[in-house]
N, CA, C and O atoms as a GROMACS GRO file, in nm:
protein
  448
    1UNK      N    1   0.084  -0.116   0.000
    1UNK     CA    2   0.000   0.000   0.000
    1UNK      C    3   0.089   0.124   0.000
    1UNK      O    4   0.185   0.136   0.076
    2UNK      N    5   0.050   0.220  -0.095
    2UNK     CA    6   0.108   0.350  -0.079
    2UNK      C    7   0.090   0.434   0.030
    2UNK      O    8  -0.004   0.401   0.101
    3UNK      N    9   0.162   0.551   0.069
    3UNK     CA   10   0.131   0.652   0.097
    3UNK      C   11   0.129   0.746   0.011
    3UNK      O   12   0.169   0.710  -0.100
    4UNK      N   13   0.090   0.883   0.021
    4UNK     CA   14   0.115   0.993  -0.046
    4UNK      C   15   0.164   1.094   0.109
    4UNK      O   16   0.105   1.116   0.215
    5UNK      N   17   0.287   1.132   0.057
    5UNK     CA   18   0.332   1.242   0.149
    5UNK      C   19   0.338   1.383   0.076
    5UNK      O   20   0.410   1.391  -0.024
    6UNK      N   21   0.278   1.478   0.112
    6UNK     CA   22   0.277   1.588   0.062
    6UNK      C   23   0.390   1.679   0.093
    6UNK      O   24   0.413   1.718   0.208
    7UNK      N   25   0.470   1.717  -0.023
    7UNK     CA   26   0.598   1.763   0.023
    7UNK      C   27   0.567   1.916   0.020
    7UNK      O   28   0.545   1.981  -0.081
    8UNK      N   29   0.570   1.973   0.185
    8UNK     CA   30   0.580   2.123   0.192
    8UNK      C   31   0.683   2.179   0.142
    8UNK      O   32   0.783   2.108   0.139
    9UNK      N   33   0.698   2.329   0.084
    9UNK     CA   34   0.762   2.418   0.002
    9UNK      C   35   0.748   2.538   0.032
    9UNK      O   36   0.644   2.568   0.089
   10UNK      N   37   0.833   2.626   0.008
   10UNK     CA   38   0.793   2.746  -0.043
   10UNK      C   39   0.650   2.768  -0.141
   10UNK      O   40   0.619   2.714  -0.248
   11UNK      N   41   0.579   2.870  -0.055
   11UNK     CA   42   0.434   2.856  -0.112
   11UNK      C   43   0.491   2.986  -0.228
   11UNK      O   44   0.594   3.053  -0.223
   12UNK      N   45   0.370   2.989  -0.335
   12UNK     CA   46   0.426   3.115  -0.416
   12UNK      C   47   0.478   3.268  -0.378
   12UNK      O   48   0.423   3.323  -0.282
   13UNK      N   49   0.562   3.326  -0.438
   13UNK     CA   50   0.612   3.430  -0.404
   13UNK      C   51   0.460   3.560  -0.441
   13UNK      O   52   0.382   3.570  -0.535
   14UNK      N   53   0.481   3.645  -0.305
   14UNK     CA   54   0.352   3.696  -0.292
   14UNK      C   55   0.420   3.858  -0.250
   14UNK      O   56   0.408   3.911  -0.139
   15UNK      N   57   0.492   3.916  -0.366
   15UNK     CA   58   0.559   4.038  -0.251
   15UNK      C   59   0.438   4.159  -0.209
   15UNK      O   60   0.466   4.232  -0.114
   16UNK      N   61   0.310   4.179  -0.277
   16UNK     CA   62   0.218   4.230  -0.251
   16UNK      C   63   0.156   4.216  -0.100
   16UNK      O   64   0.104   4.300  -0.027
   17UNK      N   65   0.182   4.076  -0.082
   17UNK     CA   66   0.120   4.028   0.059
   17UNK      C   67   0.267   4.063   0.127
   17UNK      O   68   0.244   4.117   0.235
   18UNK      N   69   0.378   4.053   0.108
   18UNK     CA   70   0.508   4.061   0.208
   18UNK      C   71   0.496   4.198   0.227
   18UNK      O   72   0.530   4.243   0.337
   19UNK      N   73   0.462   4.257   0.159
   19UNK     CA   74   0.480   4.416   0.162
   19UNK      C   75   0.351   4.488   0.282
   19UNK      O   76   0.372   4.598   0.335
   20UNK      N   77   0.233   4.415   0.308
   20UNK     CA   78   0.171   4.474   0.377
   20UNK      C   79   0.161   4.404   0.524
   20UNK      O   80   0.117   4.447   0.630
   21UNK      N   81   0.228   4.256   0.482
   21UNK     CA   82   0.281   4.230   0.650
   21UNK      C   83   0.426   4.308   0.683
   21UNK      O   84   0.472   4.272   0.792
   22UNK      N   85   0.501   4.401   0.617
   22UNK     CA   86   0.565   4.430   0.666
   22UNK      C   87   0.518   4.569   0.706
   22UNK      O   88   0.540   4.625   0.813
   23UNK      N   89   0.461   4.609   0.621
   23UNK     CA   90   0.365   4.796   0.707
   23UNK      C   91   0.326   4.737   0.846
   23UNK      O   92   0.379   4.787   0.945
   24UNK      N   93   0.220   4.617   0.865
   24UNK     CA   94   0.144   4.599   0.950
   24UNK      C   95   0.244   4.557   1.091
   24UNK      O   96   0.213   4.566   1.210
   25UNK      N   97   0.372   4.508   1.030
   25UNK     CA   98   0.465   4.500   1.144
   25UNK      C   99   0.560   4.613   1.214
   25UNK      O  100   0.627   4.616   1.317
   26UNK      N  101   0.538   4.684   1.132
   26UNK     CA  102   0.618   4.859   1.126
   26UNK      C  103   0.764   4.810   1.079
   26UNK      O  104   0.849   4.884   1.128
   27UNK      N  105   0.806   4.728   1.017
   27UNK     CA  106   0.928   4.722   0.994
   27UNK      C  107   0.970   4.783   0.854
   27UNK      O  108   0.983   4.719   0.749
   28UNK      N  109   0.991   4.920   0.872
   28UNK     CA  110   1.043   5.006   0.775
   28UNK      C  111   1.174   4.933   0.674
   28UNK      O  112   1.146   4.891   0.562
   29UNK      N  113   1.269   4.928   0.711
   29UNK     CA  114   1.338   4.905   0.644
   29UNK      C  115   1.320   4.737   0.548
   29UNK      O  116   1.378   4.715   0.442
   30UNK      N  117   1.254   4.667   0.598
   30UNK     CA  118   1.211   4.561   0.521
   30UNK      C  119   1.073   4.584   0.387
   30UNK      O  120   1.059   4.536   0.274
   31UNK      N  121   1.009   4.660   0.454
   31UNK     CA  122   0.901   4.751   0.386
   31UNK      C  123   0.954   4.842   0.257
   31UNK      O  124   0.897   4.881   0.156
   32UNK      N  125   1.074   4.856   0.301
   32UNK     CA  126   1.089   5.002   0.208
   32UNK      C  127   1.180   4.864   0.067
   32UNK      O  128   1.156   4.855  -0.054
   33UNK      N  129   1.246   4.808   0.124
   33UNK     CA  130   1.319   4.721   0.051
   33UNK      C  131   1.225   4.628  -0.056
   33UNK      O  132   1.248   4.611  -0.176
   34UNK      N  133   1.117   4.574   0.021
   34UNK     CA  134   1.003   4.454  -0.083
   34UNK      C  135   0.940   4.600  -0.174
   34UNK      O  136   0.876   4.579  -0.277
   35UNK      N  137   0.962   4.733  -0.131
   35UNK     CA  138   0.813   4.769  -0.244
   35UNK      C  139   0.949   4.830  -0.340
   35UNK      O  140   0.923   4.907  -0.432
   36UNK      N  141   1.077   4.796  -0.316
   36UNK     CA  142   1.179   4.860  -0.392
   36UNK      C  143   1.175   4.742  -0.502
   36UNK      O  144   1.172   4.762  -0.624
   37UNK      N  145   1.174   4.624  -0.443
   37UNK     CA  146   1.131   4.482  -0.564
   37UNK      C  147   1.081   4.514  -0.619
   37UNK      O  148   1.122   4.541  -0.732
   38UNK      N  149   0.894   4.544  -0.562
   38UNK     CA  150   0.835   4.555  -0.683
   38UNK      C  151   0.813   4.609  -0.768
   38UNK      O  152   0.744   4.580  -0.866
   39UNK      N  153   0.877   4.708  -0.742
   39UNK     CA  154   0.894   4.859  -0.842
   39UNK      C  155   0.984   4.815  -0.981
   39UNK      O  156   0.980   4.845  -1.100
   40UNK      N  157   1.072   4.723  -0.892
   40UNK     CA  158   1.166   4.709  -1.044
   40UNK      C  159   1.098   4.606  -1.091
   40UNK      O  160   1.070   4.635  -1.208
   41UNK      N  161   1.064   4.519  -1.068
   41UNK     CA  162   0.946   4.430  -1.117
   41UNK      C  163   0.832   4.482  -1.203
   41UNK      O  164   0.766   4.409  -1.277
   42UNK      N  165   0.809   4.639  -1.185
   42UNK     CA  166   0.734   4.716  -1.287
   42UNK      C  167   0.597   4.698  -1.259
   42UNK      O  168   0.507   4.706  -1.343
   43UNK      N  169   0.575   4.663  -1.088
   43UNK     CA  170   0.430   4.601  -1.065
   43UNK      C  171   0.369   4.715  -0.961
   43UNK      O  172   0.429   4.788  -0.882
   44UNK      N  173   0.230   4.700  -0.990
   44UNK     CA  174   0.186   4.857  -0.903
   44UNK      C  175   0.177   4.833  -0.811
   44UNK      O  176   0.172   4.714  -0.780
   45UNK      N  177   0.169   4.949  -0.704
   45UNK     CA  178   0.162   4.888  -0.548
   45UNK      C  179   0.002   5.023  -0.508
   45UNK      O  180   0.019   5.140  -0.475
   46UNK      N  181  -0.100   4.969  -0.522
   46UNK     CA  182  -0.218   5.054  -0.484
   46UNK      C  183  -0.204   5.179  -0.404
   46UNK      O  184  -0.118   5.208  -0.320
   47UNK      N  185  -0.272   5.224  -0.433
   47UNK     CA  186  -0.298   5.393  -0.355
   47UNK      C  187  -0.289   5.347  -0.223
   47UNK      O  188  -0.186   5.386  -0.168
   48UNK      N  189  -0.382   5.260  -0.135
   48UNK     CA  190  -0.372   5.247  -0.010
   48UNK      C  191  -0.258   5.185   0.038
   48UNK      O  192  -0.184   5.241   0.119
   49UNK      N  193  -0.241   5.089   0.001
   49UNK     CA  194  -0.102   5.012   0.038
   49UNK      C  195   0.046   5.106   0.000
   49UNK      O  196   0.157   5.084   0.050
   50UNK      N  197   0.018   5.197  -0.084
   50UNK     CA  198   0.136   5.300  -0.039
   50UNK      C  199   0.082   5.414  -0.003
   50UNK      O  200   0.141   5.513  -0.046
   51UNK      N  201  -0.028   5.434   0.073
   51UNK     CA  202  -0.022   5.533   0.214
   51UNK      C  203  -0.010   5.471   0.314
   51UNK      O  204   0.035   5.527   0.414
   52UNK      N  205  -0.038   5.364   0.316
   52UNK     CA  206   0.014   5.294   0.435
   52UNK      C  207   0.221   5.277   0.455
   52UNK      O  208   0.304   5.279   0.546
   53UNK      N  209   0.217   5.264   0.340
   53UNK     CA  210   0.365   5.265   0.347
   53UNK      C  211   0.420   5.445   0.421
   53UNK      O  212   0.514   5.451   0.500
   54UNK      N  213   0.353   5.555   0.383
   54UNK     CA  214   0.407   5.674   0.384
   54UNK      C  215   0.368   5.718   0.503
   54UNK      O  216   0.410   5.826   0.543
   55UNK      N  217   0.271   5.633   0.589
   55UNK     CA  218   0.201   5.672   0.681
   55UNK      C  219   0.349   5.591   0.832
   55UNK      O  220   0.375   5.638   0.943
   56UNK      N  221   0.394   5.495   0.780
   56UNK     CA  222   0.491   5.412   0.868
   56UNK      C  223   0.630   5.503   0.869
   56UNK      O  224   0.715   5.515   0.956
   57UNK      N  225   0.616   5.574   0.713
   57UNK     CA  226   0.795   5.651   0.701
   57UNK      C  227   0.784   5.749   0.800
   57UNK      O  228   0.871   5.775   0.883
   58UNK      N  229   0.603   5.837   0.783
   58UNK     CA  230   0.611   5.902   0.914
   58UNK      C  231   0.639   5.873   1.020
   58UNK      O  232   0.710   5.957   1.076
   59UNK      N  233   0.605   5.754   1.101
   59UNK     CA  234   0.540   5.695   1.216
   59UNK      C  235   0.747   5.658   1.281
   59UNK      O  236   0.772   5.620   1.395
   60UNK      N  237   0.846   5.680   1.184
   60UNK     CA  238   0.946   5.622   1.229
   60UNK      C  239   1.043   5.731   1.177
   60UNK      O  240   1.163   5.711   1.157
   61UNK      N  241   0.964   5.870   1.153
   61UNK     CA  242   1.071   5.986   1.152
   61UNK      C  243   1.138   5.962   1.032
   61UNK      O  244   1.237   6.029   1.061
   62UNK      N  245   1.160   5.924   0.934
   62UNK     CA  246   1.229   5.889   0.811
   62UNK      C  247   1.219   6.028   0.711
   62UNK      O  248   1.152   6.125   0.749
   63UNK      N  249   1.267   6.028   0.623
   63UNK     CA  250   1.264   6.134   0.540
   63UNK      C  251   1.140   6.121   0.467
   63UNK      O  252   1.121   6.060   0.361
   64UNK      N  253   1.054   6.190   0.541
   64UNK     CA  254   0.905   6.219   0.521
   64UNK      C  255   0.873   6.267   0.426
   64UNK      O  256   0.819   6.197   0.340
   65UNK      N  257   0.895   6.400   0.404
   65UNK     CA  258   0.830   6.490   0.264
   65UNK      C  259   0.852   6.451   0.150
   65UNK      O  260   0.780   6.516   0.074
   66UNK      N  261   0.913   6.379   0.095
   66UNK     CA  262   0.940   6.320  -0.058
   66UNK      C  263   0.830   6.194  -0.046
   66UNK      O  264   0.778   6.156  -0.152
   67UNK      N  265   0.810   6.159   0.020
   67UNK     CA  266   0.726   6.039   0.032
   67UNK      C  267   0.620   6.097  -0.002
   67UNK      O  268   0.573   6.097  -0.116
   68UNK      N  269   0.573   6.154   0.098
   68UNK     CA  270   0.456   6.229   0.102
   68UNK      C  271   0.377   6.285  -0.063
   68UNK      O  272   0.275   6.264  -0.128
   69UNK      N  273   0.501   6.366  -0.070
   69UNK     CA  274   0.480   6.416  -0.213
   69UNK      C  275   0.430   6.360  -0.324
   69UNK      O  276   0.328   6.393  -0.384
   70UNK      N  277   0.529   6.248  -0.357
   70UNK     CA  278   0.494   6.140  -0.468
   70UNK      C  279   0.354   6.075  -0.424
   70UNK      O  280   0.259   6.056  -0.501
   71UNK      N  281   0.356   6.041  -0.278
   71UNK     CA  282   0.213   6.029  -0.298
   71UNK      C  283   0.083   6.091  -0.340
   71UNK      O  284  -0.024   6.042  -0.376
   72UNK      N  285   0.125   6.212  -0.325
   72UNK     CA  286   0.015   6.324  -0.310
   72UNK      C  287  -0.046   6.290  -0.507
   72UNK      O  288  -0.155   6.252  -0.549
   73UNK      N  289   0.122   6.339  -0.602
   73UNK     CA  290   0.130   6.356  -0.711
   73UNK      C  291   0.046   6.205  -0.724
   73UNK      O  292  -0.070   6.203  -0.766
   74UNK      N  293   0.103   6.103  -0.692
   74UNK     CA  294   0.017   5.989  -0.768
   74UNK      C  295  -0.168   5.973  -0.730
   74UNK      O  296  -0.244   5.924  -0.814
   75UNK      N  297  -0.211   6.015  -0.610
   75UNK     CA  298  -0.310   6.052  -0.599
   75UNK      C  299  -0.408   6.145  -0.701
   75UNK      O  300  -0.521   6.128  -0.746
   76UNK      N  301  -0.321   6.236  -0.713
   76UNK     CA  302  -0.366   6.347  -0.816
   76UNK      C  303  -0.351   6.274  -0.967
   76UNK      O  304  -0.459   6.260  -1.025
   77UNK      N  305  -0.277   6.243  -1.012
   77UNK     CA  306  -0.276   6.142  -1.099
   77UNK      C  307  -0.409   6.053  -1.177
   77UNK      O  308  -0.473   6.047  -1.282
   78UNK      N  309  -0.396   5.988  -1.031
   78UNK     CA  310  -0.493   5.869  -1.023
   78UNK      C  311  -0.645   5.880  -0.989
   78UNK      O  312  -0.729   5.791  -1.005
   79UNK      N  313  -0.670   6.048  -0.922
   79UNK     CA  314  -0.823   6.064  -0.903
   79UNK      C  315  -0.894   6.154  -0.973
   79UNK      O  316  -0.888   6.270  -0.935
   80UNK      N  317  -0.970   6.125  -1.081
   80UNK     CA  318  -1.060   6.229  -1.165
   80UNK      C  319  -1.111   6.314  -1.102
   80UNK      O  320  -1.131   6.422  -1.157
   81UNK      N  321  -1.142   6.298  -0.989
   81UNK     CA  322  -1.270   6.390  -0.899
   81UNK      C  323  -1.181   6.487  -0.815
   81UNK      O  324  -1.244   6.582  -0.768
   82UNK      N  325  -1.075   6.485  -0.792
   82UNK     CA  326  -1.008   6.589  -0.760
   82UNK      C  327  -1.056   6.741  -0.759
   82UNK      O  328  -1.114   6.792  -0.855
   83UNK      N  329  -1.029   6.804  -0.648
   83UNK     CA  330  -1.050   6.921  -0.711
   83UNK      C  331  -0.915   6.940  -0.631
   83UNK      O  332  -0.846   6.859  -0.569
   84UNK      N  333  -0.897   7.165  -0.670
   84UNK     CA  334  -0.820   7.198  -0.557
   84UNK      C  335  -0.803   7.182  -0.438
   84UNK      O  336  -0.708   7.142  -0.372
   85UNK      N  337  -0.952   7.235  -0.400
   85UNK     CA  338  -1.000   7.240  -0.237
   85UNK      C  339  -0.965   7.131  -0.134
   85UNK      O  340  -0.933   7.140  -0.016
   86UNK      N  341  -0.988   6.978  -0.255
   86UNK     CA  342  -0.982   6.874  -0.185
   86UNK      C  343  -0.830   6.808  -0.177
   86UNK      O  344  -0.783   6.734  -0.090
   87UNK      N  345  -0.779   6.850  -0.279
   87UNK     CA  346  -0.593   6.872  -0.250
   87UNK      C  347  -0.514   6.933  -0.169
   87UNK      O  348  -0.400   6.902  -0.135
   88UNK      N  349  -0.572   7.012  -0.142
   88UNK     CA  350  -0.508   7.139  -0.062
   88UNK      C  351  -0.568   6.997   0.095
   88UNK      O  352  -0.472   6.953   0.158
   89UNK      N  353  -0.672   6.958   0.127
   89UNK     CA  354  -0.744   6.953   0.248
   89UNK      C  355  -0.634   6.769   0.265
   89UNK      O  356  -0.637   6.707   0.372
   90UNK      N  357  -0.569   6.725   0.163
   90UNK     CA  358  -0.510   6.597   0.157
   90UNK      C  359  -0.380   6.618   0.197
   90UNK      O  360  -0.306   6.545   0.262
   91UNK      N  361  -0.357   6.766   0.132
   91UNK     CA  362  -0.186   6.741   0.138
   91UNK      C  363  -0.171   6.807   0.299
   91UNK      O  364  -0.079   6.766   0.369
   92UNK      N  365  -0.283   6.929   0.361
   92UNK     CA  366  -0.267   6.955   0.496
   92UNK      C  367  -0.249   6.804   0.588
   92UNK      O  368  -0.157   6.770   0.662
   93UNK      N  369  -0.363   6.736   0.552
   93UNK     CA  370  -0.334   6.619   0.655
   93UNK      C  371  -0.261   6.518   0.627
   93UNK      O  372  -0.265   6.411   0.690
   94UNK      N  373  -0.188   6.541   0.532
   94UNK     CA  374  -0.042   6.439   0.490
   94UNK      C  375   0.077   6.515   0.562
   94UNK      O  376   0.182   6.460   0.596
   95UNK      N  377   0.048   6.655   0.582
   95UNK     CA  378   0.161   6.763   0.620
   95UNK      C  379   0.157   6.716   0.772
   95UNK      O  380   0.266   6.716   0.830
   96UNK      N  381   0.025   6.668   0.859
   96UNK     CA  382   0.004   6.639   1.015
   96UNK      C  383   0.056   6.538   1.032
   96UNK      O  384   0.128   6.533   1.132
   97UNK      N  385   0.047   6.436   0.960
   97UNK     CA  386   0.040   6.280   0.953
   97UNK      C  387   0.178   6.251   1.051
   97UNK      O  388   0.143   6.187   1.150
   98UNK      N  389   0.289   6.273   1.051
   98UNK     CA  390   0.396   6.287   1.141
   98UNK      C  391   0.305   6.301   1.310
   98UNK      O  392   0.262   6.213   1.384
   99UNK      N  393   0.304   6.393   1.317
   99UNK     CA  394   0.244   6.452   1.459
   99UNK      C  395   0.126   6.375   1.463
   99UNK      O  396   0.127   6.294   1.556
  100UNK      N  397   0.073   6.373   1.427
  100UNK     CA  398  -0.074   6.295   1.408
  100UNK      C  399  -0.129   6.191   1.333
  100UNK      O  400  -0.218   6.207   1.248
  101UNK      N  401  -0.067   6.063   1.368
  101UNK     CA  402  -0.057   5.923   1.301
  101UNK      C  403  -0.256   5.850   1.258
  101UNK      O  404  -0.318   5.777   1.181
  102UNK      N  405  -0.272   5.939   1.372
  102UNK     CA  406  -0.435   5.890   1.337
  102UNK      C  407  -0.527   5.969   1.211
  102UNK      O  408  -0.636   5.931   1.169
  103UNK      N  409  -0.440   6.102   1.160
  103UNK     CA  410  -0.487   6.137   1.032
  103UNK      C  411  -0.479   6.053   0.902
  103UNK      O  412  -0.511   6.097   0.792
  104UNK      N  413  -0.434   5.929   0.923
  104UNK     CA  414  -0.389   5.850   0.790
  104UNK      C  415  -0.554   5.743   0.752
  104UNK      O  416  -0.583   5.664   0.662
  105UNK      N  417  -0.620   5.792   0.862
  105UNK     CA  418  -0.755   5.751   0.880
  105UNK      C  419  -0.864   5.854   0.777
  105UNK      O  420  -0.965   5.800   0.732
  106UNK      N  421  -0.838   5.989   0.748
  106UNK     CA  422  -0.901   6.084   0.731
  106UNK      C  423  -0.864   6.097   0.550
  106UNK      O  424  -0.942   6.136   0.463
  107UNK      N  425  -0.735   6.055   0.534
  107UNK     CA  426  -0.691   6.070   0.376
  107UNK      C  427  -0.738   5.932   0.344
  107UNK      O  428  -0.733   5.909   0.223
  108UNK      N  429  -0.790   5.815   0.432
  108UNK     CA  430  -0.823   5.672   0.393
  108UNK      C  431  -0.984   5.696   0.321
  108UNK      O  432  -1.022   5.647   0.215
  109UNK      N  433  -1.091   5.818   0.451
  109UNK     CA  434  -1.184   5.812   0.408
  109UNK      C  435  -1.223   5.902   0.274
  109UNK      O  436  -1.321   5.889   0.200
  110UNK      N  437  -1.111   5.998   0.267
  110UNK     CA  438  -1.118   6.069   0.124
  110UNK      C  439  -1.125   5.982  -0.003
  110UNK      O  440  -1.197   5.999  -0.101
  111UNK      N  441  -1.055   5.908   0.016
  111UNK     CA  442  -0.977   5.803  -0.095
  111UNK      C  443  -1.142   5.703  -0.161
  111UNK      O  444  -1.175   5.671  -0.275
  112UNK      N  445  -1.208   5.683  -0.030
  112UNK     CA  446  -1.365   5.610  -0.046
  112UNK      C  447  -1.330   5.435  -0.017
  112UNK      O  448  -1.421   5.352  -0.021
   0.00000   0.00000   0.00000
């Protein structure tokens, strides 16, 4: 009589999923490194999952404002409905987000 033994492995490579257990762990420098993969990989990394990333560069004092920025720009980019008013009211609470980690809640509900 046979057995069948199922040989465990490396399950598929998932850097989308590595990338948001590493926000969710705060480990910046592992974070900043997987979404540097996927970038050269040429693969998108969503609006939320990189405010979450920009929301951690704050959260650990890192060189904040360039982050910020590109986010802002890819936001603007990426949202038809934009206006000024509501740019101006994104990039103030991206400007807090340092001091005030719980504003990353407020650019989440803009986003919808």
């Amino acid at each position: 009589m046979r057995t069948y033994v199922r040989m465990m492995g490396l399950g598929p490579h998932r850097p989308i999923r590595e990338l948001e257990g590493a926000i969710e762990r705060r480990e910046l420098d592992m974070a900043i490194g997987i979404a540097k993969d996927i970038a050269r990989e040429r693969r998108p990394i969503g609006l939320q999952l990189a405010l979450g990333l920009v929301a951690l560069v704050a959260a650990e004092g890192a060189d904040y404002d360039p982050w910020a920025c590109r986010w802002l720009a890819r936001w603007l980019g990426e949202t038809p409905s934009a206006t000024i008013a509501l740019a101006a009211e994104v990039a103030a609470t991206l400007a807090d987000l340092p001091a005030e980690p719980q504003a990353v809640e407020a650019i989440r509900e803009v986003m919808g």
